[in-house]
N, C-alpha and C positions, 0 to 999 in steps of 0.2 A: 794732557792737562792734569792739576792734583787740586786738591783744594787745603787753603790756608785756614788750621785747625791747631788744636793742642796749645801749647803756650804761646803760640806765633797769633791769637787771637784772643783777645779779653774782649769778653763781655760788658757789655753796661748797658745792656735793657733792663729795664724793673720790672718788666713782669715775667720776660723770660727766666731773670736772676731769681724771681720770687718761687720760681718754679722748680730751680736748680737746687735752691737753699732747702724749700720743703722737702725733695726729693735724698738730699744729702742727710738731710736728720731721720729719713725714714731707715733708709739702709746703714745708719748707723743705731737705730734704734731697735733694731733686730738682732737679737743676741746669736752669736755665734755658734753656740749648741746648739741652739732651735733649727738655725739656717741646717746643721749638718746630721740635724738628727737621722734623719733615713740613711747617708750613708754611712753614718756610725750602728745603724744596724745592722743592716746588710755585711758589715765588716766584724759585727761581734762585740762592738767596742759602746762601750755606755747602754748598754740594755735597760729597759725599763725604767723610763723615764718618770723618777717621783714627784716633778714637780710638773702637771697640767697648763699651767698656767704659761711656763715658759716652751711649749710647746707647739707647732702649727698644724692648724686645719686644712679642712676645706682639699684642695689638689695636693697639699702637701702631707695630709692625713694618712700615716704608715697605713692604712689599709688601699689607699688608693692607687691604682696602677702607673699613675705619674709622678708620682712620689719622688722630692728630690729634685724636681726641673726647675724651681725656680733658684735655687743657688748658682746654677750655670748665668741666669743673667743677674743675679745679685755679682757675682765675678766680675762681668762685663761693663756693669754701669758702674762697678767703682774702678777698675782700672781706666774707664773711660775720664772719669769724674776726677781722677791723679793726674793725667797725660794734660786735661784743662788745666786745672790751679794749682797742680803740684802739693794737692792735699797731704799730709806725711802721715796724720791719725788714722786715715779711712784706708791709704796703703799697706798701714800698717796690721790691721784689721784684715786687708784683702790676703796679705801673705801669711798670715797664721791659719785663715781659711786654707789655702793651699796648701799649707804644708799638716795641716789635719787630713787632707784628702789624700795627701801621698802616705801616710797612715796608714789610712784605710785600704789605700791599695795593696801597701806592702802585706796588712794581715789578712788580705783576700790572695793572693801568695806571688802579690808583684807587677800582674798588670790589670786584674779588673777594680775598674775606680769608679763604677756606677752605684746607685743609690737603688736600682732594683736588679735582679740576679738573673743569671746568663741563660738560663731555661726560657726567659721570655723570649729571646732572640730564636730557640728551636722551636720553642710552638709557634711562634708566625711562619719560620719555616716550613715547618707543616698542614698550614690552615689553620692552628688554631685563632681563632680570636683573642688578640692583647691590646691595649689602649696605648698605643706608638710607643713602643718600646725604643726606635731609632728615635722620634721623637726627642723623647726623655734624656737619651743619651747626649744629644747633640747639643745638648744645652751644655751639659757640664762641659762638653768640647770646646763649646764658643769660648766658655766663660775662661776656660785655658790659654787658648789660643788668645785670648785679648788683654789677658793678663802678662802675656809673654808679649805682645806687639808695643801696649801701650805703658805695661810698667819694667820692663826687663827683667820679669822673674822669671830666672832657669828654670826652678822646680816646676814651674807649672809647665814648661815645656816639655819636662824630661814626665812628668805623670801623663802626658798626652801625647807624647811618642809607645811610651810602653803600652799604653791602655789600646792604642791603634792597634798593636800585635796583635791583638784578641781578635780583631775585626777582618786583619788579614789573614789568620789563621780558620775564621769562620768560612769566608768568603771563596777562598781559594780552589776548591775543589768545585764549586758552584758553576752551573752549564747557567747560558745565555738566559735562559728562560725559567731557570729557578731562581737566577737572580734580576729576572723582573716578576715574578711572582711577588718574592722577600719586597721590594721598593714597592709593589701596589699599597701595601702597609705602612704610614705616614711615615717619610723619612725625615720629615724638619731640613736642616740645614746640611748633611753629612757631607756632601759634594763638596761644599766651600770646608767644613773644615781639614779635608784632602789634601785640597789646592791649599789652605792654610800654610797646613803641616809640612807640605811641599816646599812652599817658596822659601821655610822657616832652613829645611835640614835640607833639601836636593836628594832624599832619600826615594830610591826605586821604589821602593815601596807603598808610593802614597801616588804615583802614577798608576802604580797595578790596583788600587783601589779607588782611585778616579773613574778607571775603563771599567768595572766593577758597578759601582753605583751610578753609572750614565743612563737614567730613567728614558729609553727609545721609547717605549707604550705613550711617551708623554711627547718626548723631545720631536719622534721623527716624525708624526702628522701635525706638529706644530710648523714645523723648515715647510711641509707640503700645503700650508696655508689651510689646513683646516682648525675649525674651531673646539676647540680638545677643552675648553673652561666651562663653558657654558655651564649651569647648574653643578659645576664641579669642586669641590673644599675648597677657598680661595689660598689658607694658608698653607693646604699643603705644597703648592706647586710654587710660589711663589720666594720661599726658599731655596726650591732648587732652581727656578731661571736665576736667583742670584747668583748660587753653584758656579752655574754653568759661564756666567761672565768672570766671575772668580778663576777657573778653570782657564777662558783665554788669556786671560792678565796674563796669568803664569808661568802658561806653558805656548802660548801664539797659534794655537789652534781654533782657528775661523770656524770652524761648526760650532762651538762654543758662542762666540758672537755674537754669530746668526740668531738661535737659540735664544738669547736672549732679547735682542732687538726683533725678531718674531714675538717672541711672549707679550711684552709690551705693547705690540701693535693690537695683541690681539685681545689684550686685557683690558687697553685705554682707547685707544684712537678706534678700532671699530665696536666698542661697547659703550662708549662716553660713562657718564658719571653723575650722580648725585651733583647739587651745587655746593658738596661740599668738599668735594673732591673724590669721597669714599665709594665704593662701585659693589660693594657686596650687602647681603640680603641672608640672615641666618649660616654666616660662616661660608655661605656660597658664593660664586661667582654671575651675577643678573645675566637671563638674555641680553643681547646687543640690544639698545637702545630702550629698552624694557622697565625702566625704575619705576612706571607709574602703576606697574604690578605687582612689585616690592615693597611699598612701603608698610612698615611693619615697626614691631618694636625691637626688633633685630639686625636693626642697617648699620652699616660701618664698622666691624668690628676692628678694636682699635689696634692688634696684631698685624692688619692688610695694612694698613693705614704707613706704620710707621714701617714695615718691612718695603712698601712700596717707594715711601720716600727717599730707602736705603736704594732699591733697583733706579729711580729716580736723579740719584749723585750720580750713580756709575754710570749711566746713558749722556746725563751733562758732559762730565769730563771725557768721554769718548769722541760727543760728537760736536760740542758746543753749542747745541739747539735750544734755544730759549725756553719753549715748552718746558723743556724737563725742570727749571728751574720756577717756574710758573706753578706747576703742579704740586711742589715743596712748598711753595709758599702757601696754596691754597689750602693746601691738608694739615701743613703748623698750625696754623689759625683755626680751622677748623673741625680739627681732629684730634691730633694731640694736645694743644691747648683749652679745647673743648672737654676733652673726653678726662682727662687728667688733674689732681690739685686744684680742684676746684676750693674758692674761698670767696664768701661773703663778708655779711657787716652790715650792722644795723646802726643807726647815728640817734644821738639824741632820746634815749630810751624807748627805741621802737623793740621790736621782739617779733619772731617768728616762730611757727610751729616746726620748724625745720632746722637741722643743725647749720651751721656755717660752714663746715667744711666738707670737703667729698677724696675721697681717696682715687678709685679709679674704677669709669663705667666702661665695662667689656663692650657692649655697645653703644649707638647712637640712634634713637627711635627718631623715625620720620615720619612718624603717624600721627596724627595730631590728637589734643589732647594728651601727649604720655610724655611722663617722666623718665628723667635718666637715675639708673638704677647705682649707686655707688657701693662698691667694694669693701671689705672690712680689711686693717689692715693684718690681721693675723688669722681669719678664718675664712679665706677664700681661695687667693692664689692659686686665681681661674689662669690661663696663657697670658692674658693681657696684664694679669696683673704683673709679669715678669718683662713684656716691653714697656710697661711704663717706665720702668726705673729707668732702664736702656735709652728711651726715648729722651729723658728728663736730665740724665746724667751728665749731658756737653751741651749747652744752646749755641754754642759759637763753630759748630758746625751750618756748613750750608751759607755762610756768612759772604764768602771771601773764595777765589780761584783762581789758578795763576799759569798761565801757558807762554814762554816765553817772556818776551818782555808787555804781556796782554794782563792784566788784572779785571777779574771781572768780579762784579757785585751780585749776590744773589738776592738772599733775602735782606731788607735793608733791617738793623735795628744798632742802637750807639753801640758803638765797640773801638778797639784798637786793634789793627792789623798790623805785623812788622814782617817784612821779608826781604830778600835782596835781587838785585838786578845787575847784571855787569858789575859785578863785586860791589855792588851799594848799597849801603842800607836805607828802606826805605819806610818809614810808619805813614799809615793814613789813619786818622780820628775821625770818625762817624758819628755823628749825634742827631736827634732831629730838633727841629724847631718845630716847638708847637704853638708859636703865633701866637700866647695867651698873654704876654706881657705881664707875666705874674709867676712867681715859685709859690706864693702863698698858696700851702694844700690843705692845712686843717686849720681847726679854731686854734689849735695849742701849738703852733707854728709862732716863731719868733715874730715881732706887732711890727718891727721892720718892714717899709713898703715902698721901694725906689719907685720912683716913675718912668714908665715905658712907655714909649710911641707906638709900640703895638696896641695899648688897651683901646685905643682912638680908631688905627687904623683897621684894626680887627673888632670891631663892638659885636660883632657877631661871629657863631661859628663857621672859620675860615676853609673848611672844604679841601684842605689840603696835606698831603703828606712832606712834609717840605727836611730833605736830607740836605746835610752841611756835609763836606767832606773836608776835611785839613792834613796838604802835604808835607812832612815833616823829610829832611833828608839834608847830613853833611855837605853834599855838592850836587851842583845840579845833574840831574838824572832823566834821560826819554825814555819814555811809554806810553803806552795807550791803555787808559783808563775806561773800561765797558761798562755803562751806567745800564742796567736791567729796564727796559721801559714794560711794564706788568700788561697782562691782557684785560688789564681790567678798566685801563685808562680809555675814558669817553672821552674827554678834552686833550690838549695838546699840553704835553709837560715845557716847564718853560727851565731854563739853566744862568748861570750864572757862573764866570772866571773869574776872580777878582773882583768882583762886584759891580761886574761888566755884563749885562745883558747880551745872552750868546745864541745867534738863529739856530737849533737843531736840526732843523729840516736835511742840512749837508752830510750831516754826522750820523743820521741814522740809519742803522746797517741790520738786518737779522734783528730784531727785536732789542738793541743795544744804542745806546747814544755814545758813539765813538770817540773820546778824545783823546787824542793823540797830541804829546806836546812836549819839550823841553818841562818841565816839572825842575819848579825853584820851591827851596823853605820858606815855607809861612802859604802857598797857594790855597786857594779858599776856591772851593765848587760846591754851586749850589744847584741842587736837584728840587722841582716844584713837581710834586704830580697828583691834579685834581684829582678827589676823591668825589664821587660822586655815587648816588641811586639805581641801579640799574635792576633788572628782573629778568629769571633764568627760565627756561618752560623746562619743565620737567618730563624726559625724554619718556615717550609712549603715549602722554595725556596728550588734549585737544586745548584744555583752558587752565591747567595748575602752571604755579608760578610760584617763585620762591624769590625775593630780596636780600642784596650785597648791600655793602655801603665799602665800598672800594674792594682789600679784599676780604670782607670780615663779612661771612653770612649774617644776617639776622633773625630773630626768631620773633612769631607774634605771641604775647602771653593769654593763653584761653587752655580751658579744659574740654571744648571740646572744638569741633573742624569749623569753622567761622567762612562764611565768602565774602570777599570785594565785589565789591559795584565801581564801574569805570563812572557810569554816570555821564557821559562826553568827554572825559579826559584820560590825559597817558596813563599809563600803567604805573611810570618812574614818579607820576608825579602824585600818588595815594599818600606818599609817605610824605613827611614832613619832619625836622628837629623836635624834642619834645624834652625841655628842661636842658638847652643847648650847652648850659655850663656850670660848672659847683666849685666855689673859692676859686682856685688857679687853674682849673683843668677843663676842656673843652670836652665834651661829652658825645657820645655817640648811640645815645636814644631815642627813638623817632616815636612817633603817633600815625594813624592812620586819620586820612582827613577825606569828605565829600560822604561818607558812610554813615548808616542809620545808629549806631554805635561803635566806640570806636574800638584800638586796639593797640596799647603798646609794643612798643619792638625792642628788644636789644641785643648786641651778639648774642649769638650764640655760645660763643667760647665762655659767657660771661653766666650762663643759665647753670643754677641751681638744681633745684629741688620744685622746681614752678613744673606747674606744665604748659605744655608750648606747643607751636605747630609753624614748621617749617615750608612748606609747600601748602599755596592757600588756590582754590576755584575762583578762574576772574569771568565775572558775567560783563556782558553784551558788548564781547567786541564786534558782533556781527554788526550791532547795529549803532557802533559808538564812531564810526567813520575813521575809525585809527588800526592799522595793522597791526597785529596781535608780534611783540617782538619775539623773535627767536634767535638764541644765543648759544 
């Protein structure tokens, strides 16, 4: 299976696009000096930097030991951000970076291209203490390697074949056990970019440093089913089980696999997870089942988040198991959309003590009462601040998948897909309906206002996510169409071919609504899927609880831990709509209702600078006649 990405996929979500756009002005708002100042030292080249101002902090701060890593994925998220829209300005941008770094290699005397110098690599050698010097490097690696995938620049393939000599020439002499010494020391992503390099040139050389950096201290009581994460860095290992599936791609080596389809088991399915998808607690990996011991102001850290959604595609496309597309959805939402470009807005001369915008919070506090903490954009450039861009840089990833003559849907949002089938080409148009009967969104919106049968038939907020699909295709074309039915659905989704009411009950197979069919130009499918209230117990507690409104966490606004009272009724049913709609848009803000005070809710993805509290204590289901739900 592959997934349909790059230009074979436009976007047309507004809030994804909104996210894409901010993300696009930021990586082009960082001057290019700045980005390459560390490795223009390290090479000799621009010393002494007279102007402060154009200069970066924080991790990127020449005196810090990591100095230099975030350019590896400023690389990555604009080659990515080209291969999407075919940007020319920010390619452009991308290959003068490049070819600054091939610079810098040359004046460091041809292959080291890193931004810190090659003594860190012998003191880890020898015990000394360095701040992941593989780390640091790996980034610049990625950023090559994806420069070279997604934009066809040589240069950066040929500064990342050379700069790899260094590594094999380090490496080479190294017994089994000095080179698991050297990897206990953060090695970030090296493994994939191996297998990268590999599948790039077929050169020997990038298998003999495959077998080289194969992490056994990690990999082999992982295959023997023990649990090696527990309390363990989340982001370090979770790069290498990417490694290690990269690895089988390329070279068909099932211990690789394994390897990684172990990892996963052992990461998600016997640990579970926050309801927000996120599993980690201070950069760590939670006990199994344990989050109610975590919560803190250090959960989620947004690097797990968006690295896992990456191990997440490749389990999809392997295995076609719904799950794994479930879990991308849950952490877009509520992770990366949470944790990143955050943007407010005040209407009609209100004001707040708090800015409107947020750059990006390393993490996501589950602890109630607290704030999420946002990023500066030039004096921090903590790890996360270097996936956000990555994260941000393509939303039309994860969209779209295609396994024979099978398309399947992932995460739903409007877009355009084009691909082909038995030599045909085939577009499908996604858009949703939001049942508002209205485009009017602000006061200063054109005073034009057709009339819609929806504003009657919907007078209230309609409870649904309701997907349009439209087949577009020169001649008629069969396949089967995988419609995503989420885990999140309480009611039974309803469908529509032609604007023919269609039973799914036949159709539904592995978590997918199957259709299969001759496919004519102009076909209209339409996907209904309630969205509804549901409450998650928070895995290790007896009575904490946290609320979805389909799949969009919410958060209650207080400063400090607030409880629910059932009072005689369901858990699902505290919550209520709360100011259900504004000008044309259906809103997704609840109240809490039956309680001595109450308590606004809104996503989370959508929280500021408030504080908030995610996971709330529900009293008396002993004696409220209703089972305590668990989910």
């Amino acid at each position: 299976m592959r997934s349909l990405y790059g230009k074979d996929v436009v976007l047309r979500e507004g809030e994804l696009l909104m996210k894409e756009a901010d993300n696009r002005n930021y990586l082009m708002e960082l001057q290019s000096d700045a980005l390459l100042q560390n490795f223009y030292q390290e090479a000799g080249l621009h010393q002494n930097f007279g102007s402060k101002s154009m200069a970066h902090g924080g991790w990127e701060d020449p005196t810090c030991q990591l100095r230099g890593h975030f350019l590896g994925h400023w690389l990555s998220a604009a080659a990515m951000r080209y291969f999407e829209t075919g940007d020319e300005e920010i390619l452009a941008k991308a290959k003068h970076v490049v070819h600054e770094l091939k610079k810098c290699q040359n004046e460091n005397g041809g292959i080291w291209a890193a931004s810190v110098p090659e003594k860190y690599f012998y003191w880890i050698a020898r015990g000394k203490q360095v701040w992941a010097p593989h780390y640091n490097v790996h980034k610049t690696f990625m950023g090559l390697c994806d420069m070279y995938r997604y934009a066809e620049c040589k240069e950066a393939l040929d500064v990342a074949v050379s700069f790899a000599k260094w590594f094999y020439d380090f490496t080479k002499e190294n017994t089994r056990e000095e080179m698991d010494n050297l990897l206990d020391f953060e090695t970030g992503g090296m493994l994939e970019v191996w297998a990268d390099l590999y599948e790039f040139t077929k050169d020997d050389m990038f298998l003999e440093l495959i077998e080289k950096y194969d992490r056994h201290r990690l990999f082999d009581p992982l295959l023997r089913g023990v649990d090696v994460l527990t309390n363990m860095h989340a982001n370090t290992t979770i790069p290498e089980a990417i490694g290690a599936a990269k690895v089988y791609e390329v070279t068909g080596n099932e211990r690789y696999k394994e390897i990684a389809l172990r990892y996963w088991e052992t990461a998600v399915t016997k640990r579970g997870c926050f309801v927000t998808g996120g599993q980690t607690c201070g950069e760590i990996w939670t006990p199994l089942h344990s989050m109610a011991q975590r919560l803190g102001d250090k959960n989620q850290e947004h690097c797990t988040v968006y690295n896992m959604m990456r191990l997440a595609d490749i389990l999809f496309k392997w295995t076609g198991d719904v799950k794994f597309l479930d879990y991308i959805e849950q952490n877009l939402y509520n992770g990366i959309m949470a944790q990143g470009y955050f943007r407010g807005g005040h209407a009609n001369g209100q004001t707040a003590d708090y800015p409107e915008e947020g750059l990006i919070t390393y993490f996501l506090p589950m602890s109630a009462g607290l704030r999420k903490g946002w990023g500066n954009k030039f004096n921090d450039f903590f790890c996360c601040h270097g996936t956000l861009v990555q994260a941000n840089a393509a939303h039309n990833r994860f969209l779209y998948y295609a396994d024979g003559d099978n398309i399947y849907t992932g995460v739903y949002a409007a877009s355009i897909a084009e691909f082909e089938l038995s030599g045909k080409k085939v577009t499908i148009e996604q858009r949703r309906d939001t049942l508002s009967g209205s485009f009017h969104s602000s006061s200063t919106s054109s005073a034009e206002q057709a009339i819609d049968d929806n504003t009657h038939i919907y007078p209230h907020q309609p409870d649904v996510m309701k997907q349009c699909f439209t087949v577009k295709t020169d001649s008629e074309c069969e396949f089967t169409l995988n419609l995503r039915l989420p885990k999140w659905l309480k009611r039974k989704a309803e469908l529509t071919v032609n604007g023919e009411i269609t039973d799914i009950s036949a159709l539904e197979k592995d978590g997918f609504v199957k259709l299969s069919r001759l496919f004519k130009n102009g076909d209209e499918i339409n996907l209904s899927l309630p969205l509804d209230i549901y409450a998650t117990k928070l895995d290790g507690s007896d009575d904490m609880y946290a609320f979805s409104y389909g799949p969009i966490v919410l958060a209650g606004l207080s400063d400090c831990e607030r409880t629910l009272h059932l009072k005689g009724h369901k858990i699902e049913e505290l919550l209520v709509h709360d100011n259900e709609r504004e000008w044309g848009s259906w809103k997704e803000t609840f109240k809490t209702r039956y309680q001595d005070a109450g308590i606004k809710f809104i996503p989370l993805k959508n929280i500021g600078y408030e504080r908030y509290q995610v996971y709330f204590p529900v009293e008396q289901y002993k004696n409220s006649g209703f089972a305590a739900p668990v989910r």
